[in-house]
TORROGU-850490 format. One record per residue: z, x, y of N, C-alpha, C in turn; residue number from 1. Coordinates in pm, 1 decimal. Example, Ala and Ser with C-alpha at 12.3 -4.5 7.8 and 13.67 -1.06 7.14 Angstrom:
! residues 2
NODE | n.z | n.x | n.y | ca.z | ca.x | ca.y | c.z | c.x | c.y | seq
NODE | 780.0 | 1319.0 | -569.0 | 780.0 | 1230.0 | -450.0 | 780.0 | 1320.0 | -330.0 | 1;
NODE | 708.0 | 1285.0 | -225.0 | 714.0 | 1367.0 | -106.0 | 787.0 | 1290.0 | 3.0 | 2;
***
This chain:
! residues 187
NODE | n.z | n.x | n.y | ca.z | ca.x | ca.y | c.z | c.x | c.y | seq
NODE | 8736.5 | 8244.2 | 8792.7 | 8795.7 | 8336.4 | 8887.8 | 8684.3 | 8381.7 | 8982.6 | 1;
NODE | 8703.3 | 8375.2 | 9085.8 | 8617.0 | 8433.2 | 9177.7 | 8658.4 | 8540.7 | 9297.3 | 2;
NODE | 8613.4 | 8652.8 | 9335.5 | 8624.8 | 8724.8 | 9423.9 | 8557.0 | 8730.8 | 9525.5 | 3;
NODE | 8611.2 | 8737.9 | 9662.6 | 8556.8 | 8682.3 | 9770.7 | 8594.3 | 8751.1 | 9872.8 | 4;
NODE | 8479.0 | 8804.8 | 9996.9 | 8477.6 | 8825.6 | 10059.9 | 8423.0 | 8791.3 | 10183.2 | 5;
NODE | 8488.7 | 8793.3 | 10308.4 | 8348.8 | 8769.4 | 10429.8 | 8378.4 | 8837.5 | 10546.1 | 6;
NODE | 8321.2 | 8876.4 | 10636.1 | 8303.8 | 8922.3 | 10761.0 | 8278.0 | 8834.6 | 10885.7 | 7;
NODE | 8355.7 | 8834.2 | 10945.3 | 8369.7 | 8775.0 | 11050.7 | 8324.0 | 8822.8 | 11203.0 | 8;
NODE | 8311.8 | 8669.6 | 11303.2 | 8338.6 | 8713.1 | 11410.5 | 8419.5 | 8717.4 | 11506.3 | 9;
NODE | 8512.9 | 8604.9 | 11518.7 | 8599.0 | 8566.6 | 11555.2 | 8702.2 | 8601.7 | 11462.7 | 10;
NODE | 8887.4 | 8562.7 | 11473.7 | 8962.4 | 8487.3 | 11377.3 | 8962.8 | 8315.9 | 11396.4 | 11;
NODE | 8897.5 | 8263.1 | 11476.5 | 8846.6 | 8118.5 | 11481.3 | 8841.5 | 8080.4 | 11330.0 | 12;
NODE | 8893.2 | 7948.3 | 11293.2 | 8894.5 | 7913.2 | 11174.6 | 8701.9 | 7866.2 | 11141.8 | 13;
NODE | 8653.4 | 7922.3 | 10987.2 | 8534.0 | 7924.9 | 10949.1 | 8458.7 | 7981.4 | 11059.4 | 14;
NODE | 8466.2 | 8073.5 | 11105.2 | 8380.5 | 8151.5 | 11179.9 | 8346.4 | 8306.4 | 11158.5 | 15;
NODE | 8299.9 | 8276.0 | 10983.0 | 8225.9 | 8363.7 | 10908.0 | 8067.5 | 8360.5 | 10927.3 | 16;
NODE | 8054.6 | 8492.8 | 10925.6 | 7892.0 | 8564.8 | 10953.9 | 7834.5 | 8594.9 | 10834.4 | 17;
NODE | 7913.3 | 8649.4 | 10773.5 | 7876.5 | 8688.4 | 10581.0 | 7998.8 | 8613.3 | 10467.2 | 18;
NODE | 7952.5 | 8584.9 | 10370.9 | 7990.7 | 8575.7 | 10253.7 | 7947.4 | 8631.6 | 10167.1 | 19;
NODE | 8034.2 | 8678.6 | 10067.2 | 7983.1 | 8730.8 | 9949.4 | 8116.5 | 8685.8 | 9858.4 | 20;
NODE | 8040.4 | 8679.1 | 9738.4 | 8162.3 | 8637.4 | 9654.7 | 8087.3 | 8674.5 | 9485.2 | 21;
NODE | 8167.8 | 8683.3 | 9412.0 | 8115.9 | 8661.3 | 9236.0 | 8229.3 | 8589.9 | 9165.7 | 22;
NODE | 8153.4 | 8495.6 | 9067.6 | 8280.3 | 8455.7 | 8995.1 | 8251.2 | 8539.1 | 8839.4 | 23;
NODE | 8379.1 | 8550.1 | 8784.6 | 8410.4 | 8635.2 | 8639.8 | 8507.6 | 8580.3 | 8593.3 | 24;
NODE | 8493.0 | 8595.0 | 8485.4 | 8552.1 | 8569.7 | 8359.2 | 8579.3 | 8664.3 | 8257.0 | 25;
NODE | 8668.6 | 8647.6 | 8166.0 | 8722.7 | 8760.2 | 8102.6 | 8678.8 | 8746.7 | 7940.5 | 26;
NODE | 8583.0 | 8840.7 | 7869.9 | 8493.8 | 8798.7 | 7774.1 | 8562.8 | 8929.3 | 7711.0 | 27;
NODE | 8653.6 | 8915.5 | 7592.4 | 8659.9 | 9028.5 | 7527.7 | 8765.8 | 9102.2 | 7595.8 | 28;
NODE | 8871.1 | 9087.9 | 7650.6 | 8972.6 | 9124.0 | 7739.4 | 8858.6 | 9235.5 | 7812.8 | 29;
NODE | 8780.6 | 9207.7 | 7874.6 | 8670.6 | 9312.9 | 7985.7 | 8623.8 | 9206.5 | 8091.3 | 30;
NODE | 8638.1 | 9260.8 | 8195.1 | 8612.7 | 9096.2 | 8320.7 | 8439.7 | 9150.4 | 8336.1 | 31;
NODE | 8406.9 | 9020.9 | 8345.1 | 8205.2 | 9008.7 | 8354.6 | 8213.9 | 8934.0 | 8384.3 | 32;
NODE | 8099.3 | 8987.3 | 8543.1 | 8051.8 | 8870.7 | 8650.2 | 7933.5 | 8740.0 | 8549.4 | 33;
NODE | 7954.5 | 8675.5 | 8577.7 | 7861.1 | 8558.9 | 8584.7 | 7771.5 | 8460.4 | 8676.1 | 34;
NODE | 7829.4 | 8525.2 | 8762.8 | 7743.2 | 8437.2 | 8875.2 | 7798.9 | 8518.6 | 9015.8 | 35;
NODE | 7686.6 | 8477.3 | 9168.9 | 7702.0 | 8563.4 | 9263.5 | 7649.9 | 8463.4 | 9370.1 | 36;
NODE | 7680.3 | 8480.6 | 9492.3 | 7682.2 | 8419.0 | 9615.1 | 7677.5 | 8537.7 | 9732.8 | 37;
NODE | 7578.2 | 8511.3 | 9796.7 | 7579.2 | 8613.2 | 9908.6 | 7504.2 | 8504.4 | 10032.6 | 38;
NODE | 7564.7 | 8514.1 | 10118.9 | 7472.0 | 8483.9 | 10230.5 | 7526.2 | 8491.0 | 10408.0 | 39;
NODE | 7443.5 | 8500.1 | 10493.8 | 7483.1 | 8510.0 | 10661.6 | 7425.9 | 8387.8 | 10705.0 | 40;
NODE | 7518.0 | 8378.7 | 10785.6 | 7557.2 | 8244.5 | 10887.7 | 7565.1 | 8281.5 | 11037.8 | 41;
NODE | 7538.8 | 8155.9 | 11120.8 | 7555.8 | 8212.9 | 11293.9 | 7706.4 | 8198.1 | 11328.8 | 42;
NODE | 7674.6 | 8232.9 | 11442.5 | 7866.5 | 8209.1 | 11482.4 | 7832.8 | 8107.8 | 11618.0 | 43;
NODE | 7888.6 | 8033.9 | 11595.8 | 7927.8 | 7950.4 | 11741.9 | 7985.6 | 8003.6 | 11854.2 | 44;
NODE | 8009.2 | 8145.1 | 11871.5 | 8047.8 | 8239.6 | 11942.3 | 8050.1 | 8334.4 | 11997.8 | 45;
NODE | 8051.4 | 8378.6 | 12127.3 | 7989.4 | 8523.3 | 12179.2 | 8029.1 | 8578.2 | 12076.9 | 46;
NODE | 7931.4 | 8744.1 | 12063.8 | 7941.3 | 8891.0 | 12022.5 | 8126.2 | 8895.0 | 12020.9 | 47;
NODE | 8184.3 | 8882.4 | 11926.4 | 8313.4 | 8982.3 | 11963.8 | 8280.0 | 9108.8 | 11956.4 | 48;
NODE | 8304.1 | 9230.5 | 12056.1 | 8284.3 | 9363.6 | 12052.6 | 8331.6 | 9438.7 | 11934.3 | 49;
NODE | 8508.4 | 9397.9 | 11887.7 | 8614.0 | 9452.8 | 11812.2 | 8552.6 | 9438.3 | 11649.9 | 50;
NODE | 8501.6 | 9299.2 | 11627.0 | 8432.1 | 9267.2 | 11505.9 | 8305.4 | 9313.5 | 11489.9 | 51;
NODE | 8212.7 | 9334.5 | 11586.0 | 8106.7 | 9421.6 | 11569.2 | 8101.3 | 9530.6 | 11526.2 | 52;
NODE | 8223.4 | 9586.2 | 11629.1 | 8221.8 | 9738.0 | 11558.5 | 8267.7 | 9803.8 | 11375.1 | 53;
NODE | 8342.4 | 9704.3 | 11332.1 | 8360.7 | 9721.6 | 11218.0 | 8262.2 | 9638.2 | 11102.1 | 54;
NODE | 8215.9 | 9539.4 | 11099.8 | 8042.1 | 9510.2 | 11060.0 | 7903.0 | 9527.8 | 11069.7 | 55;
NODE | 7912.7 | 9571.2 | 11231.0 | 7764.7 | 9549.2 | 11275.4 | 7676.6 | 9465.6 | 11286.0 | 56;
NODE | 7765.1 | 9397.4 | 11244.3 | 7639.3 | 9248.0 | 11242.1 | 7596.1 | 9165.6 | 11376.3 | 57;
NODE | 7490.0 | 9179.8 | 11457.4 | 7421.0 | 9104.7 | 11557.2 | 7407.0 | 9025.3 | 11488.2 | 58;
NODE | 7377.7 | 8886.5 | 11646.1 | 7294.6 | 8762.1 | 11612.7 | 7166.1 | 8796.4 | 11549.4 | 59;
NODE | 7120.7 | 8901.0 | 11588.6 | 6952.2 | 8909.7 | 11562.3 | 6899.9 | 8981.9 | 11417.4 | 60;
NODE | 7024.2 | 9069.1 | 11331.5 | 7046.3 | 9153.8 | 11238.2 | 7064.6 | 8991.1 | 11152.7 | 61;
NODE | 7168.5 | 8893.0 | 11175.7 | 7208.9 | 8772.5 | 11079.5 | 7064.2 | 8691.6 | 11114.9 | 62;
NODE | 6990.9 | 8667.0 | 11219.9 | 6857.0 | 8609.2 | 11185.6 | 6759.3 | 8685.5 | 11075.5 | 63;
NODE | 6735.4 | 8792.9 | 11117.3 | 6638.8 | 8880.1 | 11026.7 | 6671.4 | 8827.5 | 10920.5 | 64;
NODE | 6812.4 | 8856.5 | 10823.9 | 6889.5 | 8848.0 | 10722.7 | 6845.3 | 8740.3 | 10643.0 | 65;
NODE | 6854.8 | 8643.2 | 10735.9 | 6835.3 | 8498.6 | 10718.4 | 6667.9 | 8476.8 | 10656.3 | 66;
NODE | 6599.6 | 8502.7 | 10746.7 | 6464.8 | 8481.4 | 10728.4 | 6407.0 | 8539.4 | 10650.0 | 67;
NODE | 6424.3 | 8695.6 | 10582.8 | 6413.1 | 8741.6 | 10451.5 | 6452.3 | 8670.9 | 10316.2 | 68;
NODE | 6514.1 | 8565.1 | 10372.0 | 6576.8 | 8476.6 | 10211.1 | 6494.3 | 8391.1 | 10207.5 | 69;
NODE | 6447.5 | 8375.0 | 10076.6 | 6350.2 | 8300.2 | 10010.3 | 6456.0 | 8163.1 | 9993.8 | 70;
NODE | 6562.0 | 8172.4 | 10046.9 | 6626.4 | 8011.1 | 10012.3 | 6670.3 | 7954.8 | 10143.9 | 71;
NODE | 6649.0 | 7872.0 | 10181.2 | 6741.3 | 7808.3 | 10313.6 | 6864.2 | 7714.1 | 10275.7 | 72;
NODE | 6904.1 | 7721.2 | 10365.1 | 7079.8 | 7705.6 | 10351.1 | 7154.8 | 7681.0 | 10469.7 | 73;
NODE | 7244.9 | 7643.2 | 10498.6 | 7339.7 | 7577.1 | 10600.1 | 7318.2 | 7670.1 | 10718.8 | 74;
NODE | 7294.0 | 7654.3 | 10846.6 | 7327.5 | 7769.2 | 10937.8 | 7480.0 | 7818.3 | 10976.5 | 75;
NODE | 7581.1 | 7723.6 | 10956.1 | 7677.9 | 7802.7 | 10999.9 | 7767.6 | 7732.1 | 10874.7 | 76;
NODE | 7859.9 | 7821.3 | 10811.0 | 7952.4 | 7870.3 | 10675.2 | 7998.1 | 7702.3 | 10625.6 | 77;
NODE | 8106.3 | 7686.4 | 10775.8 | 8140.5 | 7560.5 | 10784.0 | 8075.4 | 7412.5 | 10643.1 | 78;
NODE | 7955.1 | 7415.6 | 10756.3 | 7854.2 | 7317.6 | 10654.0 | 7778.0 | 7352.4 | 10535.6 | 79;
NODE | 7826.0 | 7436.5 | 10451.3 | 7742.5 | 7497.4 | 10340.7 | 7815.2 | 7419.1 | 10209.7 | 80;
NODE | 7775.3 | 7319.8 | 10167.8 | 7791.1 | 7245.1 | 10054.7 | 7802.1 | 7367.1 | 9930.6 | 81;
NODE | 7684.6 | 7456.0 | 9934.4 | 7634.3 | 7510.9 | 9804.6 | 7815.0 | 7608.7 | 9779.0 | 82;
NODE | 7807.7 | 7662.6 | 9884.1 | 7960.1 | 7725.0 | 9899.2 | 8032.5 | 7654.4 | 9831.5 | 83;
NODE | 8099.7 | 7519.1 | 9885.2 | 8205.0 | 7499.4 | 9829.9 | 8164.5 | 7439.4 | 9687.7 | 84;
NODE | 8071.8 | 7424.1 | 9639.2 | 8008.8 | 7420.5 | 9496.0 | 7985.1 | 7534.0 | 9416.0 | 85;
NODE | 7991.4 | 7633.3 | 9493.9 | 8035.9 | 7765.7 | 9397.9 | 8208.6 | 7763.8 | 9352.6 | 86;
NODE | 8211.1 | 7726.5 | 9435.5 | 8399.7 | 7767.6 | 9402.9 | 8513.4 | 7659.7 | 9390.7 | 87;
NODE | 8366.3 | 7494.0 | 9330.7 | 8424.1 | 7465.2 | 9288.7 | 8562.1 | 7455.6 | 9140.0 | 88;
NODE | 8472.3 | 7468.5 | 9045.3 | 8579.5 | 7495.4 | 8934.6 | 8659.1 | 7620.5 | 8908.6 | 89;
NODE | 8659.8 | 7694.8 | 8982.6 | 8709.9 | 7808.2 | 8987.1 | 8900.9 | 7787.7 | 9001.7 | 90;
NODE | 8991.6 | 7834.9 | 8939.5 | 9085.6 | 7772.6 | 8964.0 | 9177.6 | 7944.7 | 9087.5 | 91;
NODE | 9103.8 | 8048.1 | 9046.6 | 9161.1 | 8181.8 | 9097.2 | 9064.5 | 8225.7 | 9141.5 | 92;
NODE | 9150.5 | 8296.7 | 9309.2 | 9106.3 | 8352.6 | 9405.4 | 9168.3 | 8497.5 | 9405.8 | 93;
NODE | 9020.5 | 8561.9 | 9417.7 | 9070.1 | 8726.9 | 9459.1 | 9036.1 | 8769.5 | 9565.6 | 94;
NODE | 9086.6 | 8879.3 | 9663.8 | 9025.6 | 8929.5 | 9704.8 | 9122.4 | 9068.5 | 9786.6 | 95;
NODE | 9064.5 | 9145.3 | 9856.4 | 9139.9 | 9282.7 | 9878.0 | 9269.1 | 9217.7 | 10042.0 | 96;
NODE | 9225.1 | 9180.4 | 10113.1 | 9336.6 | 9097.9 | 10188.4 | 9323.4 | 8949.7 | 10165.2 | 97;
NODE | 9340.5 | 8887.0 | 10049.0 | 9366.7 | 8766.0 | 10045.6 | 9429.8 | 8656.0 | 10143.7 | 98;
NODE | 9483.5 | 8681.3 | 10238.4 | 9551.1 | 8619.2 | 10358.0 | 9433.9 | 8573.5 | 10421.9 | 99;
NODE | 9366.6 | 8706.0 | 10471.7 | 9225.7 | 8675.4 | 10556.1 | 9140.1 | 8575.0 | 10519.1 | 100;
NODE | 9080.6 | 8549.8 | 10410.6 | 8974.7 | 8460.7 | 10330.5 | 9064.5 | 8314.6 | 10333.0 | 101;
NODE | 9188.0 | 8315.9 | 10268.5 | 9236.1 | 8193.0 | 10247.7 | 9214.2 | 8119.7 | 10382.3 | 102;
NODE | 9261.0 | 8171.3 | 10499.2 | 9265.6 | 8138.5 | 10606.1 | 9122.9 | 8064.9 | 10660.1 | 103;
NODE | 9023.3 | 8150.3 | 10626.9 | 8854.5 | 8067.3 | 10623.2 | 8833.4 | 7968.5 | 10549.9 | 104;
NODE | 8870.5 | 7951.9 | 10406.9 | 8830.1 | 7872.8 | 10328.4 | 8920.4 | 7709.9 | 10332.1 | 105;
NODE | 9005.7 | 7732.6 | 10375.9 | 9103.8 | 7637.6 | 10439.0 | 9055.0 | 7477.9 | 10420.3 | 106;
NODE | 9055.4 | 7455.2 | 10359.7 | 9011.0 | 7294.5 | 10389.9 | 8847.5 | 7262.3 | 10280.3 | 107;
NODE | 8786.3 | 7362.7 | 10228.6 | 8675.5 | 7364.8 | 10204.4 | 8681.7 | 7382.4 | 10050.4 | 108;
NODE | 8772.5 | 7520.2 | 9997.2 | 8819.0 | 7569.2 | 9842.1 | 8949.8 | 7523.5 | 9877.8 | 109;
NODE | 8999.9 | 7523.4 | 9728.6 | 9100.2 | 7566.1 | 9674.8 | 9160.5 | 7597.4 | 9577.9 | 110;
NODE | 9225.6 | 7710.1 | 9563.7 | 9232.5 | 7742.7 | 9425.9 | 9433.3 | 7776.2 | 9411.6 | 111;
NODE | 9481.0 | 7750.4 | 9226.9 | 9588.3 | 7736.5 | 9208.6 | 9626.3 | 7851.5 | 9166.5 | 112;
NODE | 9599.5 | 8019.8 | 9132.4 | 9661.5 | 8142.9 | 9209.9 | 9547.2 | 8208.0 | 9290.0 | 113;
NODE | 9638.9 | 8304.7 | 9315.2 | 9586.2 | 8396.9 | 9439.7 | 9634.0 | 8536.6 | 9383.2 | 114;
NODE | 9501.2 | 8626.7 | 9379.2 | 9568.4 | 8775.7 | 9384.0 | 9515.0 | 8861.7 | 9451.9 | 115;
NODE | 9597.1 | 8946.0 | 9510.1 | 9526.3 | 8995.6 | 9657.5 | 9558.3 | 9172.2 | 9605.7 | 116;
NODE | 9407.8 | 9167.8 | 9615.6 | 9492.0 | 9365.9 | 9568.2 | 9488.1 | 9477.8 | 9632.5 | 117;
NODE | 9506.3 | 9404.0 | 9750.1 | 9594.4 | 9509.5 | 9839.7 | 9760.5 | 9509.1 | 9821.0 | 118;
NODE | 9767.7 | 9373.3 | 9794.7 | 9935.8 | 9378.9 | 9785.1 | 10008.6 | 9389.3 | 9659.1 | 119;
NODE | 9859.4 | 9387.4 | 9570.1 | 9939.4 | 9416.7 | 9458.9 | 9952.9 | 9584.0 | 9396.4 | 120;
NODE | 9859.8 | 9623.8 | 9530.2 | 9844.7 | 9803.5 | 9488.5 | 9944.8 | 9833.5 | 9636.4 | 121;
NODE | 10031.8 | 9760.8 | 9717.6 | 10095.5 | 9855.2 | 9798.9 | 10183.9 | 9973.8 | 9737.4 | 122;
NODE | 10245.7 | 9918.7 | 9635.0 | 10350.6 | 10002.7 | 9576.3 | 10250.3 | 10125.1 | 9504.7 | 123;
NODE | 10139.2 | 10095.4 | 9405.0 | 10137.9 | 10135.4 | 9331.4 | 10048.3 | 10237.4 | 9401.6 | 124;
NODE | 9922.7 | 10230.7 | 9490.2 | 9882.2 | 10333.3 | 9542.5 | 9978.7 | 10407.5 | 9687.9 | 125;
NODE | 10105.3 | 10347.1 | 9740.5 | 10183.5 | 10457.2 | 9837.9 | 10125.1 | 10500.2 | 9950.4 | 126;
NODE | 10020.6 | 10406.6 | 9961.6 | 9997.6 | 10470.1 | 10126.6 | 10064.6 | 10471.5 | 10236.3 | 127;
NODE | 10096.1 | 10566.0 | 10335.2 | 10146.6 | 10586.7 | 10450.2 | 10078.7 | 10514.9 | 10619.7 | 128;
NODE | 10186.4 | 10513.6 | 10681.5 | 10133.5 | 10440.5 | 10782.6 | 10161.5 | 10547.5 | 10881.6 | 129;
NODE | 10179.7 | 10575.9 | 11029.7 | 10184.3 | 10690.0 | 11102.9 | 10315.3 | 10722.8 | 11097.2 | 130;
NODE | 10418.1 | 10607.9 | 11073.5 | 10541.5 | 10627.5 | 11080.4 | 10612.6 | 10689.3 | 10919.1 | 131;
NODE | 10511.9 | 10729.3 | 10811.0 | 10578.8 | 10720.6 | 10707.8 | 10609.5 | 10645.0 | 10611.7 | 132;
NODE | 10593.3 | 10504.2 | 10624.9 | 10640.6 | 10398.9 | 10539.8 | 10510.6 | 10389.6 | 10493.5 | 133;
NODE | 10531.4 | 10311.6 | 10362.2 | 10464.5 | 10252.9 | 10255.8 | 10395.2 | 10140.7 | 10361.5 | 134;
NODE | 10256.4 | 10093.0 | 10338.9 | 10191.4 | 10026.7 | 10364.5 | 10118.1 | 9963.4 | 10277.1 | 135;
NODE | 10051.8 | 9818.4 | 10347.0 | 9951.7 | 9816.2 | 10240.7 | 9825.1 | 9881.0 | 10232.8 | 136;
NODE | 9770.5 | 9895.6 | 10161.5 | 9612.0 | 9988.7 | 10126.4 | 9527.7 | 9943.3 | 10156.4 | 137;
NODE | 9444.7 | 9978.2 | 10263.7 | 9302.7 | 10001.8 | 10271.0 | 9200.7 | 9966.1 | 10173.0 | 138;
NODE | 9107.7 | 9908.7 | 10155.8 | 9051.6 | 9908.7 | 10038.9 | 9005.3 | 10063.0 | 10003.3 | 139;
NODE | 8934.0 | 10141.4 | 10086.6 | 8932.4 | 10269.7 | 10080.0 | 9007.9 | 10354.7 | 9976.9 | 140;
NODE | 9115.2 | 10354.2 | 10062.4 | 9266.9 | 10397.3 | 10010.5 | 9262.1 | 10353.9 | 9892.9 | 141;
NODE | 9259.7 | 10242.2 | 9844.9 | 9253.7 | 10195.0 | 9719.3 | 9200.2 | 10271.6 | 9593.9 | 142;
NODE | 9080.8 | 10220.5 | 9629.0 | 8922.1 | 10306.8 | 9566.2 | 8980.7 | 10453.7 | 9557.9 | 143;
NODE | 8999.1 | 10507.4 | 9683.4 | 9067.8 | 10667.4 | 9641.4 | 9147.2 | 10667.8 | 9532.1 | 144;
NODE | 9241.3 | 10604.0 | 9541.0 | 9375.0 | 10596.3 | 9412.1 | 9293.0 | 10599.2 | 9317.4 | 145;
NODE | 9191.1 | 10488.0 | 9257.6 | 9201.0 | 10477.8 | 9158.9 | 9035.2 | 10520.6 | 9092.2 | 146;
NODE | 9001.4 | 10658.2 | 9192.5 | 8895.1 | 10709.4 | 9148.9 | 8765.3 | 10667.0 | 9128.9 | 147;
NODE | 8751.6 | 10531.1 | 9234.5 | 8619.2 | 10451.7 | 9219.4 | 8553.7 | 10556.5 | 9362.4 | 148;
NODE | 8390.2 | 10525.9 | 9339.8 | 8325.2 | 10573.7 | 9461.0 | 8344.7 | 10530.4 | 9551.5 | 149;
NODE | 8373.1 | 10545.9 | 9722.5 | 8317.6 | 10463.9 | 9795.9 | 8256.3 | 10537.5 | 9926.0 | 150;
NODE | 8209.9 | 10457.3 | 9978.7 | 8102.7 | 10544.9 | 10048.8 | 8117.4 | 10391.5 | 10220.3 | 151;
NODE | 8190.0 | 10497.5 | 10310.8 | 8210.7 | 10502.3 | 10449.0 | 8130.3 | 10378.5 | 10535.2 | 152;
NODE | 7988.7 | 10437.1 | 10501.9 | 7909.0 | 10343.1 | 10567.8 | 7864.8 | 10191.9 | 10514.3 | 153;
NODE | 7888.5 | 10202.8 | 10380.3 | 7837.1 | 10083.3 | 10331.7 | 8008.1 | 9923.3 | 10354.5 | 154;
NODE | 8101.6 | 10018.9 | 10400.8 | 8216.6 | 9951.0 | 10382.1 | 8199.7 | 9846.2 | 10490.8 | 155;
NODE | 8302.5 | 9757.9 | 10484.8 | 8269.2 | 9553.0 | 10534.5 | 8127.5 | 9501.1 | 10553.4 | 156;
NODE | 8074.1 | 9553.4 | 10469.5 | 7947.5 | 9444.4 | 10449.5 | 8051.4 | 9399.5 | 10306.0 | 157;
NODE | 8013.6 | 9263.4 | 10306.7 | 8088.3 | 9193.5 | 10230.0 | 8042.0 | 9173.7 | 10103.7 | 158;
NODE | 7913.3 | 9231.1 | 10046.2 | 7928.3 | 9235.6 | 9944.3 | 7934.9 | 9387.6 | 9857.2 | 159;
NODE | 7932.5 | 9492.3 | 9980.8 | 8006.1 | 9612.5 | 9920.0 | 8161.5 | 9583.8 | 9907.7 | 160;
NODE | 8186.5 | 9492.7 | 9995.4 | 8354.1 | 9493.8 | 9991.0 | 8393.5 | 9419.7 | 9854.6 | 161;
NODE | 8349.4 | 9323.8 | 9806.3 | 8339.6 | 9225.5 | 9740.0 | 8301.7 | 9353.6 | 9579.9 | 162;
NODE | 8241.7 | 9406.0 | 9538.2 | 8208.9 | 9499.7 | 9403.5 | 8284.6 | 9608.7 | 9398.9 | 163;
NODE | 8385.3 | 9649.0 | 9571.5 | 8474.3 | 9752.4 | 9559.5 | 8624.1 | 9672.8 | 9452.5 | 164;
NODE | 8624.6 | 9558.5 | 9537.5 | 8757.3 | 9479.8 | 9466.7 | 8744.3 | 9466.8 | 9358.5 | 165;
NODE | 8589.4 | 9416.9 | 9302.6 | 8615.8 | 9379.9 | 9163.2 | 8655.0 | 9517.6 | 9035.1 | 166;
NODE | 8534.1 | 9634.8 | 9173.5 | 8619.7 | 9774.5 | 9064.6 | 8775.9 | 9823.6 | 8997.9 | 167;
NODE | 8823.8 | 9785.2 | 9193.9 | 8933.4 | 9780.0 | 9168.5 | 9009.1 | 9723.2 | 9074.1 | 168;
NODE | 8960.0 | 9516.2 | 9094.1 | 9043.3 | 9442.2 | 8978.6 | 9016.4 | 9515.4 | 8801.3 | 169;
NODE | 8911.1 | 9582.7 | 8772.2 | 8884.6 | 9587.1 | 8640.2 | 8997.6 | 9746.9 | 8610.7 | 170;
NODE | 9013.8 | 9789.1 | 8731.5 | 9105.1 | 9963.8 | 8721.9 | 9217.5 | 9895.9 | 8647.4 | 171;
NODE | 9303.0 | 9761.2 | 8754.7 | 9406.4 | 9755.0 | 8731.2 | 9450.5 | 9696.4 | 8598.3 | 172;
NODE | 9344.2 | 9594.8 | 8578.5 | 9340.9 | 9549.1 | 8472.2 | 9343.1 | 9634.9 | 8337.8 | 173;
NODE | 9264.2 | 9738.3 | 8317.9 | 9256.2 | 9792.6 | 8210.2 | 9403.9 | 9935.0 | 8225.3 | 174;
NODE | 9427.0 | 9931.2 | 8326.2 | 9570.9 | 10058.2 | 8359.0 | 9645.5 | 9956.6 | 8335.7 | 175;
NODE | 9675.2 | 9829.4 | 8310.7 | 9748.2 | 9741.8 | 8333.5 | 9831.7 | 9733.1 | 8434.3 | 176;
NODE | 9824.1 | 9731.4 | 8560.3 | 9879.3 | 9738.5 | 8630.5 | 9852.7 | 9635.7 | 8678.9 | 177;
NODE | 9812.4 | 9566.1 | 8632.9 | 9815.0 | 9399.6 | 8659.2 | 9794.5 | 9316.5 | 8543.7 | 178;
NODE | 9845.9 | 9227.9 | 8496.5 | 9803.7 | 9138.2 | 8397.5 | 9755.7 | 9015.4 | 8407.4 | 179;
NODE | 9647.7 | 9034.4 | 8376.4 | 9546.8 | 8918.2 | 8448.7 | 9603.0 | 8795.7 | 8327.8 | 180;
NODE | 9611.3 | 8813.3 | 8165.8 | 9655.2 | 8669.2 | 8066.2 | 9772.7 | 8632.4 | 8118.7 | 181;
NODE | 9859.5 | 8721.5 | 8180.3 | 10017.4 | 8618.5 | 8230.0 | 10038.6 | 8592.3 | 8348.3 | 182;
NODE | 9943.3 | 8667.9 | 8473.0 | 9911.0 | 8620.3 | 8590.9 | 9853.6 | 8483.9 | 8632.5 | 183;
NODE | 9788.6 | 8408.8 | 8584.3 | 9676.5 | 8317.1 | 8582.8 | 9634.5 | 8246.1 | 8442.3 | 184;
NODE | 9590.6 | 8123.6 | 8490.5 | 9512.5 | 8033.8 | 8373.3 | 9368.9 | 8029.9 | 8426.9 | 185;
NODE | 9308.3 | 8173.6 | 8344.7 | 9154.9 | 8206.9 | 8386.1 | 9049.6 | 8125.3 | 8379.2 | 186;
NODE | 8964.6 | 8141.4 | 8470.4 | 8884.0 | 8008.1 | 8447.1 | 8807.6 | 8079.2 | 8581.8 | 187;
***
């Protein structure tokens, strides 16, 4: 099982700036990470303004990034072998808008379920939209419900986003409000 996140610049297909991801497994009905993936990539694409503002991520912030890593690696997401060798055997995908990610990984992963827990907490955390109706949740929103920390500034960097979900997945899991043995064939 792996949980996955990335930040973008575009919605251009694979025109991710960050990844972050962990895969887990369920040892003792308690989910424990085993392994982790983090890394920034360029974009083949002007600055979007709209995506900046909710990442922050410059070209020159994803060079720095880059050049602090003691490992080299693909420059742009697309061509990153090691990626889709993380997620190879993985048969389940998580993540807080699951729509978004699938949509990147497109052609590269694939995995045989999907659980997205935003949609699986619309009901259960009740958030409102301006009009009143039930929406889906925020990861925020989420985290509020279910009494995890989160903290404003550190949010869509993708691998704060990425340890908020997995908090989340372990809330629901142990509230049962999700059942991860009849949801999925874990792996």
């Amino acid at each position: 099982m792996i949980i996955l996140d990335f930040e973008t610049n575009t919605l251009n297909p694979y025109d991710v700036i960050e990844a972050a991801a962990v895969k887990i497994k369920i040892q003792d009905n308690e989910l424990v990470v085993v392994d982790k993936f983090h890394r920034y990539y360029l974009s083949r694409y002007p600055v979007n303004y709209y995506a900046f503002q909710v990442h922050r991520l410059t070209p020159e912030l994803i060079l720095e990034h880059r050049n602090k890593s003691e490992e080299k690696y693909a420059s742009y997401f697309k061509e990153d072998e090691d990626f889709v060798e993380f997620c190879k055997d993985a048969k389940t995908l998580v993540a807080h808008n699951i729509s978004f990610e699938l949509a990147r990984v497109e052609g590269l992963a694939s995995f045989e379920n999907h659980i997205c827990t935003m949609k699986e907490n619309k009901h259960i955390v009740k958030a409102l939209n301006k009009n009143g109706r039930i929406k889906n949740p925020k990861l925020d929103e989420t985290c509020i419900f279910y009494n995890i920390d989160f903290d404003d500034e550190s949010y869509h960097s993708a691998t704060y986003d990425v340890s908020k979900t997995y908090e989340i997945l372990k809330c629901m899991h142990r509230e049962k409000k999700i059942h991860l043995f009849d949801k999925l064939s874990v792996k």
